[in-house]
C-alpha positions in Angstrom: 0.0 0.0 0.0 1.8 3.4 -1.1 2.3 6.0 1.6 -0.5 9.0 0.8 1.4 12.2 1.0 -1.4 14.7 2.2 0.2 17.1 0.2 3.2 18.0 -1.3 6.5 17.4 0.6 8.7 20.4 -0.2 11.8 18.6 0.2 13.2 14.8 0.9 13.6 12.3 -2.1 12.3 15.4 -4.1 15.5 16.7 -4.1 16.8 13.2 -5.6 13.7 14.2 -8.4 15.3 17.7 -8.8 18.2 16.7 -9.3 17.2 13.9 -12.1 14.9 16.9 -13.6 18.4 18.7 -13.9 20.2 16.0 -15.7 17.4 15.5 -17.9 16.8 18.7 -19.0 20.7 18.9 -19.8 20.1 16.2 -22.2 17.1 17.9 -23.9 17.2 21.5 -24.1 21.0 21.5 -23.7 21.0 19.7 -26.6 18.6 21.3 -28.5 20.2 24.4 -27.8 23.7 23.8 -28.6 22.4 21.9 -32.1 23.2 25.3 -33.6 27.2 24.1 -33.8 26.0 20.8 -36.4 23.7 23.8 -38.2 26.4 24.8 -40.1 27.8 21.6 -41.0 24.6 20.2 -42.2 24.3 23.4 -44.3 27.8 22.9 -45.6 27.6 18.8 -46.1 24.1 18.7 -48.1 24.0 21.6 -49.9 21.0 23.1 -48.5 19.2 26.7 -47.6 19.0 27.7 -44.1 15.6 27.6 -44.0 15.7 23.5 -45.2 18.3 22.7 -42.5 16.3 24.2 -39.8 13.1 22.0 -40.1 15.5 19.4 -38.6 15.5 21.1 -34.9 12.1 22.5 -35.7 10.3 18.7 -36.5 12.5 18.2 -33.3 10.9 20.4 -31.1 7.7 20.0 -32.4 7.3 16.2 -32.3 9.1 16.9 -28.3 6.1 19.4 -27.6 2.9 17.6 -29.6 3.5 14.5 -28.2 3.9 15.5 -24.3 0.0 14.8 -24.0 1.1 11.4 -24.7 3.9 11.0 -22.3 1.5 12.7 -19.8 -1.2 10.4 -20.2 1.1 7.5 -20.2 2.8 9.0 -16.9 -0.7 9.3 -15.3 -1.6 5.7 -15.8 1.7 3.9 -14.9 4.1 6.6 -13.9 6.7 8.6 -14.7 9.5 6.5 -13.9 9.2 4.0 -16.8 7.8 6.8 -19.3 10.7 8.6 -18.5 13.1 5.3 -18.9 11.8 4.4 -22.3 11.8 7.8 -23.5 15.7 7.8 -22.9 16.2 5.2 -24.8 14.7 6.7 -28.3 16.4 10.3 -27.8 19.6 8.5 -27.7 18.3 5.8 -30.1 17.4 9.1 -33.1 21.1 10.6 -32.4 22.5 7.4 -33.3 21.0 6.7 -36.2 21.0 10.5 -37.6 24.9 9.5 -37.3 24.1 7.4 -40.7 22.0 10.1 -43.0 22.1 10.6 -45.9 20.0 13.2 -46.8 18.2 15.9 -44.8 14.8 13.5 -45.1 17.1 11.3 -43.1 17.8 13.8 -40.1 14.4 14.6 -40.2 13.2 11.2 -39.0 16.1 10.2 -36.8 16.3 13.5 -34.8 13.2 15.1 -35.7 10.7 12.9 -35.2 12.7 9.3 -33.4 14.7 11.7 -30.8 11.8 14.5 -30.8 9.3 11.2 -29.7 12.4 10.6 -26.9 12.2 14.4 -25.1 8.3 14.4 -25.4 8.4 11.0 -22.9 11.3 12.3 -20.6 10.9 16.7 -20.2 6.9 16.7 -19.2 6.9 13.8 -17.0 9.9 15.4 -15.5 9.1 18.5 -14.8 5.7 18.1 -13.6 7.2 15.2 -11.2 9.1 18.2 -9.7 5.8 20.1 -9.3 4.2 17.6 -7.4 7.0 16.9 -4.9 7.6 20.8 -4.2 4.7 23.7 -2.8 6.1 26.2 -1.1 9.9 26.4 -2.9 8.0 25.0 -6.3 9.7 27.9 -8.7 12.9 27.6 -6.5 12.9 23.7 -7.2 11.7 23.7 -11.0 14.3 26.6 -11.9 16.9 25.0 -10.3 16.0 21.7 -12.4 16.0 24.2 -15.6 19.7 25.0 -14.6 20.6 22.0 -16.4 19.6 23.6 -19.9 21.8 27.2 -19.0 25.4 24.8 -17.8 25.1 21.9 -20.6 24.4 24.8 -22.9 27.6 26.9 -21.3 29.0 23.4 -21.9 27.7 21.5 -24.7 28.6 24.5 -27.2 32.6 24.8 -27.4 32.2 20.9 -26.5 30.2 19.6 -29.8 32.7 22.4 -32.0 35.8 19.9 -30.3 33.6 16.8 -31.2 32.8 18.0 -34.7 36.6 19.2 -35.7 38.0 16.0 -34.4 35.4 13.5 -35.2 33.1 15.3 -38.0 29.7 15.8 -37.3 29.0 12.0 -37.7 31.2 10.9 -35.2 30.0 14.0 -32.9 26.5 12.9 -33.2 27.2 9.2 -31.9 29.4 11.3 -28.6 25.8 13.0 -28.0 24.0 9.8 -28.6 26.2 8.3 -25.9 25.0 11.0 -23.7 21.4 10.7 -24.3 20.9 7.2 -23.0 21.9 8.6 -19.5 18.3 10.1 -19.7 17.4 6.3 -18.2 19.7 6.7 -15.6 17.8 9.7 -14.4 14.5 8.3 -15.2 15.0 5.5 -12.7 15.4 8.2 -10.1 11.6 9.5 -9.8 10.4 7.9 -6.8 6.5 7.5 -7.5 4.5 9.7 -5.4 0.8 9.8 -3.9 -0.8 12.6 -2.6 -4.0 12.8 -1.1 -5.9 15.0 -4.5 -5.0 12.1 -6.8 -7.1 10.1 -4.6 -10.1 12.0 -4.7 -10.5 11.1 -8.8 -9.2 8.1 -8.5 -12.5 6.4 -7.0 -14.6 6.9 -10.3 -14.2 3.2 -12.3 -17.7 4.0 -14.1 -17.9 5.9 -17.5 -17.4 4.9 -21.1 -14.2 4.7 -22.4 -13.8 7.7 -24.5 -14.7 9.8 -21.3 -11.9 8.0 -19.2 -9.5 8.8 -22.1 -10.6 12.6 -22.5 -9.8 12.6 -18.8 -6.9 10.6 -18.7 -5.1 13.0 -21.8 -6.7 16.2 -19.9 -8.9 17.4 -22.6 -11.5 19.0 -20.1 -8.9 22.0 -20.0 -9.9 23.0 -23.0 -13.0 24.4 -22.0 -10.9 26.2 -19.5 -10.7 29.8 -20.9 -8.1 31.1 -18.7 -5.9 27.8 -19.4 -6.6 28.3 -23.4 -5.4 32.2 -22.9 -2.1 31.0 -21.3 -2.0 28.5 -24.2 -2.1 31.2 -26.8 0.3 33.5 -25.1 3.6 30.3 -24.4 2.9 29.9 -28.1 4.1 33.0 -29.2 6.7 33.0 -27.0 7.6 29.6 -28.4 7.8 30.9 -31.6 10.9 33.9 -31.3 12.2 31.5 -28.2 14.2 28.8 -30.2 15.5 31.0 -33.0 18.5 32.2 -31.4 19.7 28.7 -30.4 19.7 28.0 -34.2 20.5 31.0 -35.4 22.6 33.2 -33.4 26.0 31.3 -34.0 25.2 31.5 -38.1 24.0 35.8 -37.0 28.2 35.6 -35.8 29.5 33.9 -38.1 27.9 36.2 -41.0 29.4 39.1 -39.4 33.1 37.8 -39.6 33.2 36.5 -36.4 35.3 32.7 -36.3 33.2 29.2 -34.9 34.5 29.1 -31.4 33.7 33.2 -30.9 30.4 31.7 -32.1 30.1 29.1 -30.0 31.7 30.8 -27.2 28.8 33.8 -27.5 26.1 30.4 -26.7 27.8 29.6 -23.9 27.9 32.9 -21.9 24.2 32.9 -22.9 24.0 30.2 -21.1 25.7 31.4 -17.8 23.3 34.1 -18.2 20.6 31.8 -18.6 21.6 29.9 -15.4 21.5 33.6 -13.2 18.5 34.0 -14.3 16.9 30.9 -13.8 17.9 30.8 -9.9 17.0 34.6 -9.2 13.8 34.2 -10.9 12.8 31.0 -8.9 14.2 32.4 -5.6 11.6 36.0 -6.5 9.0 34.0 -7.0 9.1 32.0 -4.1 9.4 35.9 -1.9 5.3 36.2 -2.9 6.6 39.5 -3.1 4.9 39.5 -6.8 2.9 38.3 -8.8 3.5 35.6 -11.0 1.5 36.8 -13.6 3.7 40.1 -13.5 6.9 38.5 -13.0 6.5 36.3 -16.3 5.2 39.4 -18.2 8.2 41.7 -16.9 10.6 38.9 -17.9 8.7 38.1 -21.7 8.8 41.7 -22.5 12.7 42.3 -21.8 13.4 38.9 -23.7 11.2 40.0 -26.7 13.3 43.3 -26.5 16.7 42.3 -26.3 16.0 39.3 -29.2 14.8 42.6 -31.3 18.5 44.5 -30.3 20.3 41.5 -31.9 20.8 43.3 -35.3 22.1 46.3 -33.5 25.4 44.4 -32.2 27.2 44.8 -35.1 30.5 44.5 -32.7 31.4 41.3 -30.9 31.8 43.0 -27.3 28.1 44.4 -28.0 26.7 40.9 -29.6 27.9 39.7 -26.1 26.4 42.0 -24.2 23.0 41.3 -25.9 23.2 37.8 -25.7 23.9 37.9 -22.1 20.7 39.9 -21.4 18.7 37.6 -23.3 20.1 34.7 -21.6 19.3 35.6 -18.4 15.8 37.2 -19.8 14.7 34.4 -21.6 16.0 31.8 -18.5 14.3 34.0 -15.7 11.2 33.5 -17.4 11.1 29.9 -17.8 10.7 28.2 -14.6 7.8 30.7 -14.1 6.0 29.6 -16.7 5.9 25.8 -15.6 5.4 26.8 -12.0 2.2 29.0 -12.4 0.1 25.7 -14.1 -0.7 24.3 -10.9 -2.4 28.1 -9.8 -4.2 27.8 -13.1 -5.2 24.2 -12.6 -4.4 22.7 -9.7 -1.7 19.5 -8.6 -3.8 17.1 -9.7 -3.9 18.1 -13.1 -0.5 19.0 -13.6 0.5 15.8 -15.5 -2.8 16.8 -18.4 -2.2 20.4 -18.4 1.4 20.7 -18.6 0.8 18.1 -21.8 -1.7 20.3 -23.4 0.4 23.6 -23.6 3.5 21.4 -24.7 1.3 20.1 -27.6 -0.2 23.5 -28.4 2.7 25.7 -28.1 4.4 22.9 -30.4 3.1 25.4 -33.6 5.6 27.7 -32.7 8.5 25.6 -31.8 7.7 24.5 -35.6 7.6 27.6 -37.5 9.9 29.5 -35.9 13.2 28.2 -37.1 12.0 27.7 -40.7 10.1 31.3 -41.0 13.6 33.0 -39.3 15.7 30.8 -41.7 12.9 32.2 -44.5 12.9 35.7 -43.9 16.9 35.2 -44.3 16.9 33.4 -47.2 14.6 36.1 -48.9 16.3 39.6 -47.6 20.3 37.8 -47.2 21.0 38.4 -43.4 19.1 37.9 -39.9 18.5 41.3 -39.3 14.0 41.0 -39.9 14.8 37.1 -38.4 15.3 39.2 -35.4 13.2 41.2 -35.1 10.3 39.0 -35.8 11.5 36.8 -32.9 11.4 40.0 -30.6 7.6 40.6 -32.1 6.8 37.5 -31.0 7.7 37.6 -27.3 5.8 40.9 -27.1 3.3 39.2 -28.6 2.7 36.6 -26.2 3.7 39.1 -23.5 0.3 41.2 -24.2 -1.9 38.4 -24.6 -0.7 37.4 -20.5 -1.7 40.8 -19.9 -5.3 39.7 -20.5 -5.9 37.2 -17.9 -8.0 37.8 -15.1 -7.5 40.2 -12.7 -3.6 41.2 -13.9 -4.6 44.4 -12.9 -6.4 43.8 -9.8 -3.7 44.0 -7.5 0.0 45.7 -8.1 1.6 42.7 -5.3 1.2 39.9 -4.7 0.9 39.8 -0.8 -2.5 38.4 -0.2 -2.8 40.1 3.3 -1.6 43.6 1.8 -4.0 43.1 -1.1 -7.1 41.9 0.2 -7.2 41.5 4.2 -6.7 38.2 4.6 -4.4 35.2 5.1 -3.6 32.9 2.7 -1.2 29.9 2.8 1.8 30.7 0.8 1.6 27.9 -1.9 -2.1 27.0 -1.4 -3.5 25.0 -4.4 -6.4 25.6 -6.8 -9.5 23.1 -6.8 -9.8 23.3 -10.6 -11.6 19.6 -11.7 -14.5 18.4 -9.7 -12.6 15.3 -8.5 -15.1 12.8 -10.3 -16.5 13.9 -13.4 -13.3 16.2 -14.6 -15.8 18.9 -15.6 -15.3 22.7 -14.7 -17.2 24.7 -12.1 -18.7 27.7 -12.9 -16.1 29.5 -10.4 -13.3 27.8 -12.1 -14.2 28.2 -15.8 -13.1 32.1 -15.2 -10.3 31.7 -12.5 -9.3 29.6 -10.0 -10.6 31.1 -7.1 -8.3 30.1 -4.2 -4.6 31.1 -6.6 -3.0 33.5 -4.0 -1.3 35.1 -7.1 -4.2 35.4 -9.6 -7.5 35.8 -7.4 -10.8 37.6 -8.1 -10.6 41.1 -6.2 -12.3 41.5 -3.2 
């Protein structure tokens, strides 16, 4: 009989989950983000347009994100653990056979869609496994999992250069395909865990089929209008996010600049990244703002320092404008994860978190290809730029338009309204047996400390 947590533990074998959360991201997004070193090489080798070679981390992070309501649904029936497991297997499985292509139809199978399957079964289960074991210190813990992206990209950059002048990108590709299948390794490390909301759904065996698997993949949310709004606004963030993992090294190299100043301007970006993954957690966790405003504050600055890339023209300046979107763009990400359980609650973390992976998966697609587009048709990445800063902005208004942003300028429930309110306190957001929304909860969760109606 598994131990019922009554909720959350904020600490313990969580840590042990953190720590896995950290590896696996490394594996993922460090990857992803460092696959900006084998862009130029592929260009080079097949004889392609930017815009061609770019679907390849684009299908990639597509297949990753459109697929997470599979590994969610599969993690809510049997657990992360072996989701996770199996999902390390075909991300390493895709990197070694993309070691063999041929042609770029060949990358996009192996990496795109083989290794892109992979990430979808190891990042969400992750992550949200991290949500569940951690209240209180949840941005704290989930930023310091999202480390792992800003010191394997600091690491993975100058490190896949080495690989690819010493071993050509083929032989590079079976190094990083040796990595990957460390992501069972972590895997084995979440520790199932019970807490006392999944048991209040768990008691319903009655229903048809079909309404057990809407439940099971979360598709009640979408009726949830504040959840859908949050969709739309990580989507166009999604879209200008990505391009400069894919394109900023090619932005150096066009302006003179040699591969390892290249490289070497991804991996301070991603000490950047890393500061600004740990302040923003450690903010959060204060209550001393919003997390709506917090995640608007730190979309807006990424948008605008993504649109100053054309500007640096110099390399000291490029580096100065890389840095500030590193730690922009990092801040804002653990915040993002870490506000779904005060949209939805914990017990829906595993179908929500799913959902916005799949939706948001339309701008990890067209991002790449439309920046590699735009400089294909005008010859340099100045309007790529720019577009990617648009789209942050974007998605930075569209937060602006949830409910009750303006209601209250902090965040300090007693300063606000009067009244005491457990830091970390959950949203109800299902009825526990029939999944459907209430009428309270179809505008707003209505016990978020961060996001509640005014009084």
């Amino acid at each position: 009989m598994p131990v019922v947590h009554p909720q959350p533990p904020d600490g313990g074998w969580g840590w042990m989950v953190v720590l896995a959360a950290f590896f696996q991201s490394a594996l993922v997004f460090g990857v992803i983000r460092s696959f900006g070193v084998f862009f130029m090489e592929f260009v080079g080798y097949f004889g392609e347009l930017a815009g061609r070679v770019s679907w390849i981390t684009s299908i990639g992070i597509a297949v990753q994100q459109f697929a997470s309501p599979v590994g969610s649904a599969l993690s809510t029936q049997y657990g992360a653990r072996p989701v996770v497991m199996a999902g390390g297997v075909l991300s390493g499985l895709g990197m070694f056979l993309a070691s063999f292509a041929t042609s770029l139809t060949h990358l996009y199978l192996s990496i795109g869609l083989l290794s892109g399957f992979g990430w979808a079964l190891v990042f969400t289960p992750s992550v949200a496994s991290v949500a569940r074991y951690f209240k209180k210190r949840r941005t704290f813990a989930t930023g310091l999992a999202f480390t792992g992206v800003g010191l394997s990209s600091f690491a993975f950059s100058p490190l896949f250069q080495l690989l690819v002048d010493t071993y050509a990108w083929r032989g590079a590709l079976l190094v990083v395909a040796g990595m990957s299948f460390n992501l069972v390794v972590c895997g084995a490390l979440i520790r199932p865990l019970t807490l006392k909301e999944d048991l209040a759904g768990a008691g319903d065996p009655g229903g048809s089929c079909l309404g057990k698997l809407s439940t099971l993949f979360g598709l009640p949310l979408l009726f949830h209008w504040p959840f859908m709004r949050f969709v739309l606004a990580v989507t166009l963030i999604n879209t200008g996010y990505f391009i400069p993992y894919v394109h900023l090294v090619a932005r150096a190299r066009e302006l003179g600049f040699d591969e390892y100043q290249a490289a070497f301007l991804m991996s301070v970006a991603a000490v950047a990244d890393l500061c600004g993954r740990l302040l923003s957690g450690w903010l959060a966790d204060c209550r001393v703002f919003n997390l709506s405003h917090i995640l608007v504050a730190w979309t807006s600055l990424t948008g605008i320092s993504l649109a100053l890339v054309p500007l640096g023209r110099s390399y000291p300046l490029l580096m100065a404008i890389g840095i500030c979107y590193g730690f922009f763009s990092g801040a804002l990400t653990p915040v993002v994860f870490s506000i779904l359980p005060e949209i939805v609650g914990i017990r829906q973390i595993f179908g929500s978190m799913g959902l916005l992976q799949m939706m948001e998966s339309i701008g990890g697609l067209l991002g790449a290809p439309f920046s590699g587009w735009l400089r294909d048709t005008t010859g340099d990445y100045t309007a790529s730029f720019l577009a990617a800063g648009a789209f942050l902005l974007s998605g930075s208004l569209v937060l602006v338009t949830l409910p009750n942003f303006f209601s209250c300028l902090g965040s300090s429930p007693p300063a606000c309204h009067g009244t005491k309110v457990e830091a970390g306190a959950e949203p109800a957001a299902l009825t526990p047996a029939s999944g459907e929304l209430s009428s309270q909860d179809r505008d707003w969760p209505a016990r978020s400390q961060d996001l509640r109606e005014p009084a």
